[in-house]
C-alpha positions in Angstrom: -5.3 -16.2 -4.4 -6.3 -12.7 -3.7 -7.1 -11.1 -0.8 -8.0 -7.6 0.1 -8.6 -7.1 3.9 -9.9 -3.2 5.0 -9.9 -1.5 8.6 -10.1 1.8 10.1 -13.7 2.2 9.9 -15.3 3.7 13.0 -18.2 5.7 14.3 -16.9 9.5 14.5 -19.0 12.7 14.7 -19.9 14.8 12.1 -16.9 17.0 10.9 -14.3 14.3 11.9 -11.6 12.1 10.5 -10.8 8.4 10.0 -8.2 6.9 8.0 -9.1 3.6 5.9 -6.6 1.0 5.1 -6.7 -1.6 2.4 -3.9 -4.6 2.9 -3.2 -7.0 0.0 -1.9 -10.1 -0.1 -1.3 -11.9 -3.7 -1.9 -9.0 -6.0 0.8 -6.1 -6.4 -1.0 -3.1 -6.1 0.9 -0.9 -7.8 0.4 -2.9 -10.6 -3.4 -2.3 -10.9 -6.0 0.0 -10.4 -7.0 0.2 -6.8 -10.3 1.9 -6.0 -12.6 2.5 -3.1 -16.4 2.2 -2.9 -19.1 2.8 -0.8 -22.8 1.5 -0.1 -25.1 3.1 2.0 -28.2 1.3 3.3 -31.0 0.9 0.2 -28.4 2.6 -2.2 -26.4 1.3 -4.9 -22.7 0.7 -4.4 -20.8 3.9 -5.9 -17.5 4.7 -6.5 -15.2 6.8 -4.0 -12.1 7.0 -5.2 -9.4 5.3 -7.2 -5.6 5.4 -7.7 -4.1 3.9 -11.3 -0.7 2.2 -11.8 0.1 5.4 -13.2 -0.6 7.5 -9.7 -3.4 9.1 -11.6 -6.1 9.6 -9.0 -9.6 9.8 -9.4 -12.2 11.5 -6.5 -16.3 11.4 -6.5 -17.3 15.2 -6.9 -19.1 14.3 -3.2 -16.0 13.7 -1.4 -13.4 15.6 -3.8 -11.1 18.1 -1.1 -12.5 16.0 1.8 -10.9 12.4 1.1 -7.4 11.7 0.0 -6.4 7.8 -1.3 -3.1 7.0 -1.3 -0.8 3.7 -1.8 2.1 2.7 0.2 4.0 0.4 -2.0 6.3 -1.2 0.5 3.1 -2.0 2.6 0.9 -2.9 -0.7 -1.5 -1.6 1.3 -4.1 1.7 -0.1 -5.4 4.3 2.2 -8.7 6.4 2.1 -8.1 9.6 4.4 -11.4 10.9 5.2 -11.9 14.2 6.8 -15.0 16.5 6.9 -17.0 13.8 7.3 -20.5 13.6 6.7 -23.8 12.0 8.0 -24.1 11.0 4.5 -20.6 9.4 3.9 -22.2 6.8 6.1 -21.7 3.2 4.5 -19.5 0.1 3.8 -16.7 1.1 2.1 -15.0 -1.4 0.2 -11.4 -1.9 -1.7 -11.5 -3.3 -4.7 -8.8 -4.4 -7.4 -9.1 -6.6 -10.6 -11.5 -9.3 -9.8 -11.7 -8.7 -6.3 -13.3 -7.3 -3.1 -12.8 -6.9 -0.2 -15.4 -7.8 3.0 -16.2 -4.1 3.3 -15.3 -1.9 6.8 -18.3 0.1 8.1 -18.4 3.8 8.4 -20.8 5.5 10.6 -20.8 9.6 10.7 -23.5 10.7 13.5 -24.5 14.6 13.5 
């Protein structure tokens, strides 16, 4: 059974950082793609960023040069860096792999 479990999510002021985390536990994740998402209150869930098998990586234009995602094998565990943040990168951000989701960590950026 899979299951993706997410932390690191934190209310931070405007122009701060947080670092998400995205631990795995029967799935190898660097055997899949691995991506992030986000939902914001009333909006539709949109993708973040993603990282491939491959180590091809994948940004949103809105958080490309801000966010960073990034897999630690050993740890089978994928990280979102987020600096710059933004009132508007306020959401749920969720890790997601073949088939499955995580419960979502919650992000709040206050200006």
């Amino acid at each position: 059974q899979v299951r993706l479990v997410e932390s690191g999510g934190d209310l931070v002021q405007a122009g701060g950082s947080l670092r998400l985390s995205c631990a795995a536990s029967g799935i190898i994740f660097s055997l899949v793609t691995v991506n992030w998402y986000r939902q914001a209150p009333g909006k539709q869930r949109e993708l973040v960023a993603s990282i491939r098998s491959d180590g091809n990586i994948f940004y949103a234009t809105s958080v490309e040069g801000r966010f960073t995602i990034s897999r630690d094998n050993a740890k089978n565990t994928v990280y979102l860096q987020m600096h710059s943040l933004k009132p508007e990168d306020t959401a749920t951000y969720y890790c997601s792999a073949p088939d499955s989701w995580g419960q979502g960590t919650q992000v709040t950026v206050s200006s």
